[in-house]
N, C-alpha and C positions, 0 to 999 in steps of 0.2 A: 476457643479463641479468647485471648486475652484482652482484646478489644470491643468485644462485641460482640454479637450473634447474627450473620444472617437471616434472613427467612427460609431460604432454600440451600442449600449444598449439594450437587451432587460428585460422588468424589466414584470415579472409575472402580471396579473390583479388580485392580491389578491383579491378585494370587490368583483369579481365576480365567481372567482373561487379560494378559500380558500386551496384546495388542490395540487394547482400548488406550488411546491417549487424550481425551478429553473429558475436562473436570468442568463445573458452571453451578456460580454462587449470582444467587437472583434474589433483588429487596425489592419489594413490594409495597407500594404508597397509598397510600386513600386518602381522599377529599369526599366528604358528602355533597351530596347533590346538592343543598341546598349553600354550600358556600365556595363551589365551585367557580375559577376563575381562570383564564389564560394565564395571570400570573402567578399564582397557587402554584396552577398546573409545574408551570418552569422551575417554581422554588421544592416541590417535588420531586422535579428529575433529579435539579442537581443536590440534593440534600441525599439520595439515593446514591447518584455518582459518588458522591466523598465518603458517603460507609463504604461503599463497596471498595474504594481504592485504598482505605482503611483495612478490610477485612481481607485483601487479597497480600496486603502487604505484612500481615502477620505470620511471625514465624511459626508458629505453630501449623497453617495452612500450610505453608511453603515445605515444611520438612513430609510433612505427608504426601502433596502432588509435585514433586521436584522433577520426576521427566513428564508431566502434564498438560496439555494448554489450557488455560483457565480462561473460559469466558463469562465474561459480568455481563449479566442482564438489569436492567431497570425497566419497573414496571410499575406505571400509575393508574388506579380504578378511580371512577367514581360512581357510587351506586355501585351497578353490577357490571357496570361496561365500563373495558378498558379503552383509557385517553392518550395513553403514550406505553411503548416499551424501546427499549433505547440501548443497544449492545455499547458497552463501557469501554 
């Protein structure tokens, strides 16, 4: 991707199974525990939401899963437990 990188991608094995149609690109945020805040939290999501709508709207993604549905995950830890995940 010419923009950027996900954390996660998963992109279907079309050649081997032709009737899988969904793909899911998921960013992943951390806040340490000790500066964890509700509004942190919110500047996490949406800092998350804009890559991902970023990384979903690259052509390079696109020519790859073009008959695919792509769902973006957002997903904020803190420590080891997750605070939010948030379908984009």
């Amino acid at each position: 991707m010419g923009k950027g990188y996900a954390d996660i991608f998963i992109e279907p094995f079309s050649a081997k199974y032709p009737d899988i149609k969904n793909g899911y690109l998921i960013e992943l945020k951390y806040i340490s525990r000790s500066e964890f805040s509700e509004a942190l939290l919110a500047e996490k999501l949406e800092e998350a939401e804009a890559q991902l709508r970023q990384y979903a709207a690259d052509e390079k993604i696109y020519k790859r899963i073009k008959d695919v549905v792509l769902t973006r995950i957002a997903v904020v830890y803190c420590g080891w437990e997750m605070k939010a995940a948030k379908k984009v």
